[in-house]
C-alpha positions in Angstrom: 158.2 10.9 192.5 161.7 9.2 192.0 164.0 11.0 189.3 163.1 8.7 186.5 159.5 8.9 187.1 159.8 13.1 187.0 162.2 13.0 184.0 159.6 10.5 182.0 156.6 13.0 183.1 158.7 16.1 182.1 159.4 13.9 178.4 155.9 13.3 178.0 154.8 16.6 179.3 157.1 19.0 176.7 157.7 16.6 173.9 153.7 16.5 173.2 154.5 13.7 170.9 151.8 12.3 168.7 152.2 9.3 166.5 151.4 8.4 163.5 151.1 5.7 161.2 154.8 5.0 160.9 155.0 4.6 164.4 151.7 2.2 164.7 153.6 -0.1 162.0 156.9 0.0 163.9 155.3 -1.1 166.9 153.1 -3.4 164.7 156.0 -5.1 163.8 157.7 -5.4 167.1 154.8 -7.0 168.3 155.2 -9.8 166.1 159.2 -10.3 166.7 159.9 -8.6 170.1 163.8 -8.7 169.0 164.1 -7.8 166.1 167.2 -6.1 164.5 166.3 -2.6 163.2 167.5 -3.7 160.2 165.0 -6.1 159.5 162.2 -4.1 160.6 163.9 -0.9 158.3 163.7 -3.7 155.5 159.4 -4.6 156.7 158.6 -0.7 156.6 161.5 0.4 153.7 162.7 2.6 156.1 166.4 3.2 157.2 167.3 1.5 160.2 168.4 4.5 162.0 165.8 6.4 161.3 163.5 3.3 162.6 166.0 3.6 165.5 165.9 6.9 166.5 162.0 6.7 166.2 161.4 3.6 169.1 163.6 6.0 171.1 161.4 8.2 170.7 158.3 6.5 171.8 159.8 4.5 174.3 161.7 7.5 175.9 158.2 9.2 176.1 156.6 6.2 177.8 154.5 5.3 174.0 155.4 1.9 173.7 157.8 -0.4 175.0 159.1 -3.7 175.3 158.5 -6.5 178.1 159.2 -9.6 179.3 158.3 -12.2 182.0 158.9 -15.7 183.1 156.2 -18.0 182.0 155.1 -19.5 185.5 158.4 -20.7 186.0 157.8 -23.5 183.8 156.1 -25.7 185.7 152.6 -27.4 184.9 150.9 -26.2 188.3 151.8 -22.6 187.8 148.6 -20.2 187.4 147.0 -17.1 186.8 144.8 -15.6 188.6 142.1 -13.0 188.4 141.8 -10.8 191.7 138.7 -8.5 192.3 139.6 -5.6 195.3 136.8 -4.1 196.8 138.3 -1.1 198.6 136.9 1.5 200.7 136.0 4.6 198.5 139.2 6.6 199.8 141.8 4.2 200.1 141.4 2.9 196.5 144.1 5.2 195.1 146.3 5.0 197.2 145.3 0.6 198.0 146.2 0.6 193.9 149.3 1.9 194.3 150.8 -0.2 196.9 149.7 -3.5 194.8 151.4 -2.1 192.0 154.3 -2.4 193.6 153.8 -6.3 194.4 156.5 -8.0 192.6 153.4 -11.3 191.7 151.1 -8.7 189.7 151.0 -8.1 186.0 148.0 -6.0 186.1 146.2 -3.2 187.7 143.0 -2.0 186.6 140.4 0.4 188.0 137.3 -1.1 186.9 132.8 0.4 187.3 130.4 -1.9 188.7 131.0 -3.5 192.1 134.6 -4.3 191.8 137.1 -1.4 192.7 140.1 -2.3 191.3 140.8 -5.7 188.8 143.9 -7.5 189.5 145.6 -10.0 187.6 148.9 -11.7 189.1 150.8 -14.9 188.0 152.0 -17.3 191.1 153.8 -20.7 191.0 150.8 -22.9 192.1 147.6 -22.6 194.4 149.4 -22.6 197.8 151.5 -19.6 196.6 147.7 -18.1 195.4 146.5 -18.6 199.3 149.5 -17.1 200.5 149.7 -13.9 198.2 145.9 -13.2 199.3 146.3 -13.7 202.6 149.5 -12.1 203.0 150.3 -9.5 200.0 146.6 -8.2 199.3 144.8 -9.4 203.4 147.3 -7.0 204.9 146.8 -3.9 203.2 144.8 -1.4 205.3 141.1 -0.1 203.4 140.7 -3.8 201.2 137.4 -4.7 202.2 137.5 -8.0 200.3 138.7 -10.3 197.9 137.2 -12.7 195.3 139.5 -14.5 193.4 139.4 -16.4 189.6 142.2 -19.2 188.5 142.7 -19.1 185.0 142.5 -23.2 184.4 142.8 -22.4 180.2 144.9 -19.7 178.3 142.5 -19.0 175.0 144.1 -15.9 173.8 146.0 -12.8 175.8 146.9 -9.2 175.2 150.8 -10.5 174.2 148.9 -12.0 171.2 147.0 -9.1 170.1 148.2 -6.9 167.5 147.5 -3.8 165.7 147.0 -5.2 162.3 148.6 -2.3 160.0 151.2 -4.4 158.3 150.3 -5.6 155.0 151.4 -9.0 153.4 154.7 -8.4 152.6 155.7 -6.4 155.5 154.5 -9.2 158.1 156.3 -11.5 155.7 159.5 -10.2 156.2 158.7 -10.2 159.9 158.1 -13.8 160.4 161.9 -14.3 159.1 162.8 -13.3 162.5 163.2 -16.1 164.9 159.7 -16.8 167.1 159.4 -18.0 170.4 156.9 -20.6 171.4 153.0 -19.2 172.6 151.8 -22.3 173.1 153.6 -23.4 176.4 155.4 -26.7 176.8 154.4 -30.3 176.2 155.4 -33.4 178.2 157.6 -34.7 175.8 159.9 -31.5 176.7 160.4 -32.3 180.1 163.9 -30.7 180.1 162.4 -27.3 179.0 160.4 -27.4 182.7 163.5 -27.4 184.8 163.6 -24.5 187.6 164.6 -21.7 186.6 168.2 -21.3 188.1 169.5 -18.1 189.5 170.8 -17.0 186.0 167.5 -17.4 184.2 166.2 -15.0 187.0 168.9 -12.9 186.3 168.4 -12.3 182.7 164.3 -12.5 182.9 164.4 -10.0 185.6 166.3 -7.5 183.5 164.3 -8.2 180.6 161.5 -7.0 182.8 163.0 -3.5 183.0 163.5 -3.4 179.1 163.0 -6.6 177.3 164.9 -4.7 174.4 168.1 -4.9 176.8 170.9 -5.0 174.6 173.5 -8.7 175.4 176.2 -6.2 176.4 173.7 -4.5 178.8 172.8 -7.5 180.1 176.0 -9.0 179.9 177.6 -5.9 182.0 174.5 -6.0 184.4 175.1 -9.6 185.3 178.5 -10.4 185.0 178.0 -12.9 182.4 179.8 -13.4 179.4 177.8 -12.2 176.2 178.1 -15.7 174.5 176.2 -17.1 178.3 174.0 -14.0 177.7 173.2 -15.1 173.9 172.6 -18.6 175.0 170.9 -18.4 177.7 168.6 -15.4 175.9 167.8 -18.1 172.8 167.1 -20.8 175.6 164.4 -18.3 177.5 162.6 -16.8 174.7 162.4 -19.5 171.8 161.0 -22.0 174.0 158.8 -20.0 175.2 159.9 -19.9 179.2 160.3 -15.9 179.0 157.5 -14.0 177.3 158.1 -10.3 175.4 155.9 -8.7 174.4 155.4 -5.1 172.9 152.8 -2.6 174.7 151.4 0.6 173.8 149.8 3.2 175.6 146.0 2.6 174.5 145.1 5.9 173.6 147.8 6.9 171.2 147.4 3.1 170.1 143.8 3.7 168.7 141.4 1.8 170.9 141.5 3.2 173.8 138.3 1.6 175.3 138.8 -1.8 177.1 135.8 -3.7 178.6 135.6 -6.9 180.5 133.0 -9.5 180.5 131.9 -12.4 182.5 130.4 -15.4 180.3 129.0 -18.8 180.8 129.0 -21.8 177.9 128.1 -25.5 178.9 131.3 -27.3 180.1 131.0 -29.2 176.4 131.0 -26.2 174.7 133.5 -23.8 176.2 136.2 -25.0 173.8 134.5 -24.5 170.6 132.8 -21.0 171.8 136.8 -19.6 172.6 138.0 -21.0 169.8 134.8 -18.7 167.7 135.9 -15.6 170.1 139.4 -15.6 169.1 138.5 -15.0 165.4 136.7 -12.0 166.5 138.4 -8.6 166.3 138.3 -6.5 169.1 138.9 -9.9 171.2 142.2 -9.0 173.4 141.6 -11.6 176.4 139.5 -15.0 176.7 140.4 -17.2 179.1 138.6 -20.2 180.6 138.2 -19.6 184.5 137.2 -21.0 187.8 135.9 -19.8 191.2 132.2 -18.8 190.5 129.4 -19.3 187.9 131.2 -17.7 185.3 133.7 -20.0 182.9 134.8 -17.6 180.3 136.1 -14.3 180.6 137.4 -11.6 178.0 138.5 -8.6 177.4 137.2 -6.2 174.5 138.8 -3.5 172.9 137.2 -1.0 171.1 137.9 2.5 169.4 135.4 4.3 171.4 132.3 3.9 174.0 129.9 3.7 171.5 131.2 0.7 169.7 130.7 -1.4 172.6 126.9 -2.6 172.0 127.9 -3.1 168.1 130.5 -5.7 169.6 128.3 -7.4 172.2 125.6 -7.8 169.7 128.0 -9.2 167.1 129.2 -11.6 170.0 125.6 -12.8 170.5 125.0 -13.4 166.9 128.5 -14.9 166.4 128.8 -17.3 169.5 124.6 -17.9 170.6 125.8 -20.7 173.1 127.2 -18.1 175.3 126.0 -15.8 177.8 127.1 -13.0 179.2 126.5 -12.8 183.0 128.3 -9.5 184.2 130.9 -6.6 182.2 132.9 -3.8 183.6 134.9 -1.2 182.7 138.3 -0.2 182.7 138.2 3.1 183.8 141.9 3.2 184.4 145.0 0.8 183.6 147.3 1.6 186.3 149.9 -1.1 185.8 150.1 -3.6 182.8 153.0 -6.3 182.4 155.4 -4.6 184.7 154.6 -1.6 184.0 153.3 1.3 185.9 151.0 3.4 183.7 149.9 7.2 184.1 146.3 8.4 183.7 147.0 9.4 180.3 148.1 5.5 179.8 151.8 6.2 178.9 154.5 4.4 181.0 155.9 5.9 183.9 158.0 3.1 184.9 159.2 -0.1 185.1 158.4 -2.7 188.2 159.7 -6.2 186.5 157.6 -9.3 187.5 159.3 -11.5 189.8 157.1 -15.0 190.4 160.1 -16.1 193.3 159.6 -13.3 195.6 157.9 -14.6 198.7 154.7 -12.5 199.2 155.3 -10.9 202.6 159.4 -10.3 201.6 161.2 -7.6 199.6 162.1 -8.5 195.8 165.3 -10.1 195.5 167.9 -7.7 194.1 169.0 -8.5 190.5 
């Protein structure tokens, strides 16, 4: 274990920290403006902004919740995501989920029941780069037995949009003063927001990876930049939506601790209109239109416990008829989620940033 691993262990270990509603609306909040000035979210909660301070550090230093961020597929229209299903021999799955945590292309990590060992989910610059990364990355690592692999075609909803929902009007009010970057990806009259990403961008988004709270002096000092470049370059990324933060939180201090995953088929004419009815559905953290097998829809639940999850799949039934489920799973375990290596009790341990421009059989470029 590296020293920042064992001193985030011995944090969470002796600290026993347990949160409460104060911290749920802090986080709350920062999942709405990823950014935000403590003294805007001090004014949301009517809290001082050093005691709102001192509280993140608090959670973040104990590996509670934290801040992210992540090129958006480089900006280009052929970028993708992908779904990857690991089936692993029975005692190299540990060990197999380990080493692709460390692969710079991989957002997520999940140990899933049912057939599939482990659930992947990694974000490449287009289909070629897909081929390579499964050949290469994932084909070379010794006890993966095989591979079956998903491309995302249509983003419906995803866990940077879900939310905790314990803010009441007027606190989310004075949220959505903050500046907000764009969800809804780039159009073709915004050509010049598509350009590559130079090496400066890659800079920045990779140290936004490691904390996407990273102060502009941080980054500033971390880069060599100036902190005016930093500013600009930071409004640039994030309000048009080429970077995306979000804030996380370790599921079971969060609440709903329980995620599921199912495997659904509408008619081709249909799948629009039955995402669009899934994403007013609480509980609904992931839906995403995908490609690669009989299923064209696929989501992820959340629920406060085990026993919630027929309620929800019966409510889905009644709610959306023109759909069918065709397979669920299980996370058992989320073992890395945005960049972000996770410990079986589902706090972070660590940061591994997501770098989309490291080649899939090389070392990640140094920042």
């Amino acid at each position: 274990m590296t020293q920042d691993r064992a001193t985030r262990a011995e944090i969470t270990q002796d600290s026993a920290i347990r949160v409460d509603e104060v911290d749920l609306a802090i986080v709350n909040c920062l999942q709405l403006s990823p950014r935000a000035s403590w003294t805007l979210v001090g004014e949301a909660l009517d809290l001082d902004p050093v005691t709102v301070a001192r509280r993140w550090q608090r959670l973040s230093s104990a590996g509670i919740a934290w801040v992210s961020g992540r090129a958006a597929g480089q900006g280009q229209p052929e970028s993708c995501l992908a779904v990857v299903e690991l089936s692993c021999a029975a005692s190299e799955t540990l060990s197999i989920a380990a080493r692709v945590t460390e692969l710079p292309h991989v957002l997520s990590v999940e140990h899933t029941s049912g057939p599939r060992s482990l659930t992947v989910l990694v974000e490449v610059r287009d289909l070629a780069f897909l081929s390579r990364f499964l050949l290469e990355s994932l084909g070379s690592i010794p006890g993966v037995v095989a591979t079956s692999s998903h491309a995302v075609t249509k983003v419906y909803s995803m866990g940077d949009h879900w939310q905790l929902h314990v803010l009441d009007a007027r606190q989310r009010a004075v949220m959505m003063r903050a500046p907000h970057p764009r969800v809804d990806g780039l159009t073709s009259e915004q050509a010049d927001l598509a350009r590559p990403f130079d090496a400066v961008d890659r800079q920045v988004t990779l140290l936004l990876g490691e904390d996407g709270r990273m102060p502009v002096a941080t980054i500033a000092a971390r880069t060599g930049l100036s902190e005016s470049t930093v500013r600009r370059r930071l409004a640039g990324l994030i309000t048009n939506g080429r970077v995306v933060l979000r804030c996380d939180m370790a599921l079971p201090d969060s609440g709903w601790p329980v995620i599921s995953w199912l495997w659904a088929y509408a008619d081709a004419g249909d799948v629009d209109s039955v995402a669009m009815a899934l994403r007013r559905l609480p509980g609904i953290r992931v839906c995403w239109r995908i490609s690669g097998g009989q299923p064209n829809l696929m989501l992820a639940l959340t629920t406060h416990s085990l026993h919630e999850l027929s309620a929800v799949e019966a409510s889905l039934a009644a709610e959306v008829p023109r759909m069918s489920i065709l397979d669920r799973s299980m996370v058992l375990r989320s073992i890395k989620r945005m960049g972000r290596e996770l410990g079986a009790d589902g706090r972070s341990v660590r940061a591994v940033p997501l770098d989309i421009w490291a080649d899939p059989a090389g070392p990640t470029p140094a920042t």
